[in-house]
Residue frames relative to the residue before (quaternion, step in Angstrom):
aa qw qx qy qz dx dy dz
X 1.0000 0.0000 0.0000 0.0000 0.00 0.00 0.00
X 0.3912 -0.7824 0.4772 0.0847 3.66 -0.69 1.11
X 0.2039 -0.7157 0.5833 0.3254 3.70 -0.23 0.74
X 0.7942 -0.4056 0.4471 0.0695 2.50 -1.83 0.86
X 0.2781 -0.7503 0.5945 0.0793 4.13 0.19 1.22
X 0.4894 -0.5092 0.6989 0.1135 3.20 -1.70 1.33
X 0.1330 -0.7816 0.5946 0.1337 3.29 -0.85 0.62
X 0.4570 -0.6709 0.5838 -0.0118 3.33 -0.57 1.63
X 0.7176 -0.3000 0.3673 0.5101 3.79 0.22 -1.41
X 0.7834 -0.3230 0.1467 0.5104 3.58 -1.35 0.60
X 0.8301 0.1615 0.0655 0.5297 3.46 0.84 -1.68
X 0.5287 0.4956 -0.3442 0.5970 3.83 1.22 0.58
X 0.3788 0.7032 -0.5945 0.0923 3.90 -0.87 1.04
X 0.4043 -0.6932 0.5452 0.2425 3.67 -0.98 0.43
X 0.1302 -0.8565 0.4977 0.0414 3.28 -1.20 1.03
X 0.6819 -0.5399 0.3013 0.3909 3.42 -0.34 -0.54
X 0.4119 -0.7634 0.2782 0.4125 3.41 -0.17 1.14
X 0.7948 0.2060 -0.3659 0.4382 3.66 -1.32 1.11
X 0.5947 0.5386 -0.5065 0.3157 3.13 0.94 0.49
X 0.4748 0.5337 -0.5276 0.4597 3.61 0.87 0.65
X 0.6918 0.5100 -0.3747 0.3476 3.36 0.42 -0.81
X 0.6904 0.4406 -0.3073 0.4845 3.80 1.64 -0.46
X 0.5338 0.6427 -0.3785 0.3983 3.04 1.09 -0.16
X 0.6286 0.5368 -0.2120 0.5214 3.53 1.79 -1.14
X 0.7798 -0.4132 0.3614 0.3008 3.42 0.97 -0.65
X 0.6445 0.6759 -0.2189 0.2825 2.95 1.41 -0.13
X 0.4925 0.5609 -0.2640 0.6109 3.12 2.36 -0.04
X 0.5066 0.5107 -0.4563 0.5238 3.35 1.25 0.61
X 0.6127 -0.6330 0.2545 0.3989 3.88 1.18 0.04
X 0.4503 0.5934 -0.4218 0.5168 3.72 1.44 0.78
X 0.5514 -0.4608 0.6489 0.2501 2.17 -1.69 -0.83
X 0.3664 -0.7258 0.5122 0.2769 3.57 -0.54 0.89
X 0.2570 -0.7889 0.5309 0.1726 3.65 -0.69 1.22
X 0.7485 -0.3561 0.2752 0.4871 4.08 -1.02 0.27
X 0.7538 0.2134 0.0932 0.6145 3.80 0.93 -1.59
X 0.0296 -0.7630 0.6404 -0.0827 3.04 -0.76 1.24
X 0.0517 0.8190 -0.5694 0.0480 3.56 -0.50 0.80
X 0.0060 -0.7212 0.6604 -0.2090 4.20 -0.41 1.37
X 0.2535 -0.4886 0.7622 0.3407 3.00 -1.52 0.28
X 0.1061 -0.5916 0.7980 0.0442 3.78 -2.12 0.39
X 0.0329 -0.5219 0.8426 0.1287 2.86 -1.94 0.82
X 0.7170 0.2523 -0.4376 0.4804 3.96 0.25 0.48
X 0.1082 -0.7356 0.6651 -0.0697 3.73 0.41 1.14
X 0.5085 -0.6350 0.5172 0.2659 3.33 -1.20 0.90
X 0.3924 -0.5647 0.6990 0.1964 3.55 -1.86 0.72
X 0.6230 0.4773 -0.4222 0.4537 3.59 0.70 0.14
X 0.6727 0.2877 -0.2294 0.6420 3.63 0.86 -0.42
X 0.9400 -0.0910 -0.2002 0.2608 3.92 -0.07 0.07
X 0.7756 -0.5370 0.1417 0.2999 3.08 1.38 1.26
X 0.7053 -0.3581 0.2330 0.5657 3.51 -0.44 -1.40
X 0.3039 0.8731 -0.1512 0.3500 3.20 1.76 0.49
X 0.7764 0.5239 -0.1204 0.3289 2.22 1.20 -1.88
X 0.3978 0.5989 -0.5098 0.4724 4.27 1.36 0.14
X 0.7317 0.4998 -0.2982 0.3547 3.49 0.59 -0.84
X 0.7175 0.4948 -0.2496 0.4220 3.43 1.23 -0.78
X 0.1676 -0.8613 0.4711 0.0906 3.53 -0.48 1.49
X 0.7792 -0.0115 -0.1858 0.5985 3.60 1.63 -0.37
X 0.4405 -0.5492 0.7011 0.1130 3.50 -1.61 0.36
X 0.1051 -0.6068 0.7873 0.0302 2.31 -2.23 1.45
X 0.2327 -0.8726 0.4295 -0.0057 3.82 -0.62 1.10
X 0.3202 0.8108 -0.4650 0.1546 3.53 0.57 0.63
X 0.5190 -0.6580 0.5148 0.1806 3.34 -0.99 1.59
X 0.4266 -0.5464 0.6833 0.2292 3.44 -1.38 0.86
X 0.1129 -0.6017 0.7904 0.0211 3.72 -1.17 0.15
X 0.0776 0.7075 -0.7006 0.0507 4.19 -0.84 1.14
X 0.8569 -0.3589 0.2172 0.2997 3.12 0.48 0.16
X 0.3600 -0.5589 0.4213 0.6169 4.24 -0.39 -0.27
X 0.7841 0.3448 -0.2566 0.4477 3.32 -1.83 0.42
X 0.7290 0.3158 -0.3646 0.4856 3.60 0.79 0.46
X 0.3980 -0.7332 0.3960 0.3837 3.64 -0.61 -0.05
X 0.7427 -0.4810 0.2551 0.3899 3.53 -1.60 0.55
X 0.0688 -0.7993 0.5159 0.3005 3.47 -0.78 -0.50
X 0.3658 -0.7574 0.5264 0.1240 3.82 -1.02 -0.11
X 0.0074 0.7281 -0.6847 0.0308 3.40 -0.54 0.99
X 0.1813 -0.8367 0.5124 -0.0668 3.02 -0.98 1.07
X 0.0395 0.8646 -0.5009 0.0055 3.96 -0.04 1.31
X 0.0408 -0.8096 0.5841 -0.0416 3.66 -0.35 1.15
X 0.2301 -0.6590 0.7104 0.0903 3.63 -1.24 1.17
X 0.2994 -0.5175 0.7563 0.2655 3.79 -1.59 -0.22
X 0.7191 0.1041 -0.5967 0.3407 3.65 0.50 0.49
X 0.6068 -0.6312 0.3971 0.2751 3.22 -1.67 0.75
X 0.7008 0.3505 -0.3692 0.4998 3.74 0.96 0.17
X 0.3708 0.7245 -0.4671 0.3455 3.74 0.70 1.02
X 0.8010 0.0051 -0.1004 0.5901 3.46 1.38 -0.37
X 0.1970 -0.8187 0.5286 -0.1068 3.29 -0.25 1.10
X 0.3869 -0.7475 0.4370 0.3172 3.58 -1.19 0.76
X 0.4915 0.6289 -0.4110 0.4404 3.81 1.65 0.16
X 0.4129 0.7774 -0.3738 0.2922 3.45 1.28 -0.52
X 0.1521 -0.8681 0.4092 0.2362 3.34 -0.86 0.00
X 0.1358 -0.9890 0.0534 0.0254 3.39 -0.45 0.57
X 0.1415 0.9006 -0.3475 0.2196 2.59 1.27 1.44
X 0.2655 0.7887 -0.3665 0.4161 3.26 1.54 0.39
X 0.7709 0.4207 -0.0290 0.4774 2.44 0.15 -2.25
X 0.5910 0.4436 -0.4692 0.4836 3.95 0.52 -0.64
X 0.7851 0.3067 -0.3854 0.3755 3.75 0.05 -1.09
X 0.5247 0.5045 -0.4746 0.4949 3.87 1.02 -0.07
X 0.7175 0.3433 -0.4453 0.4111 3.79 0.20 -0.59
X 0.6403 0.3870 -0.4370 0.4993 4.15 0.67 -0.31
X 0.5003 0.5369 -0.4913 0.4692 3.89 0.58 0.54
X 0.6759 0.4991 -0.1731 0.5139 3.28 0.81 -1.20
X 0.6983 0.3629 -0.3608 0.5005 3.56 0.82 -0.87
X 0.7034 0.5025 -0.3158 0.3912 3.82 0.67 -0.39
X 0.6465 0.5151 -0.2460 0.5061 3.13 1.29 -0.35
X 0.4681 0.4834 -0.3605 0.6460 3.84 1.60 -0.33
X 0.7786 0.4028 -0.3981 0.2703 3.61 0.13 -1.04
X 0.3010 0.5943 -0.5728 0.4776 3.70 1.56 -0.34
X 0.8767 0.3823 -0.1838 0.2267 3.82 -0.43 -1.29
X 0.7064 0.3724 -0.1670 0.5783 3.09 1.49 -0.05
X 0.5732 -0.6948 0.3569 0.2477 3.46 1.30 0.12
């Protein structure tokens, strides 16, 4: 059962700590790696809302701000189911998620 997300803004909410990391996978007995990539037919309502029937795979890529700050989560979902894949590779997505994390930390200091 997922707590329930502060809503921050349309696309900006605060959860409880470790509940990204289960959302990534990590209640499956890993570790949650930087890029997660799955197809889903039970995409989460906590990550895309009323959306989330429509969304057949997921890209997952942890934010990293820093010690003493918390994680973040960008979340990309398609409706077709062979757009992310766990053979996929993903070094893309890593250098796109440290853009994204430098570019939050401007805004957050």
């Amino acid at each position: 059962d997922e707590p329930l997300p502060q809503q921050v803004s349309d696309v900006l909410a605060a959860v409880k700590p470790g509940t990204l990391d289960r959302v990534c996978g990590a209640a499956k007995g890993g570790s949650p790696e930087k890029v997660t990539l799955r197809p889903t037919d039970n995409a989460s309502p906590l990550l895309y809302g009323d959306a989330a029937a429509a969304v057949h795979s997921e890209a997952l890529l942890k934010l990293d701000f820093g010690r003493d700050k918390l994680p973040g989560l960008l979340a990309l979902g398609s409706d077709d189911p062979h757009q992310f894949r766990v053979n996929q590779g993903t070094d893309l997505l890593n250098f796109f998620a440290s853009v994204v994390e430098r570019a939050i930390l401007r805004w957050i200091g």
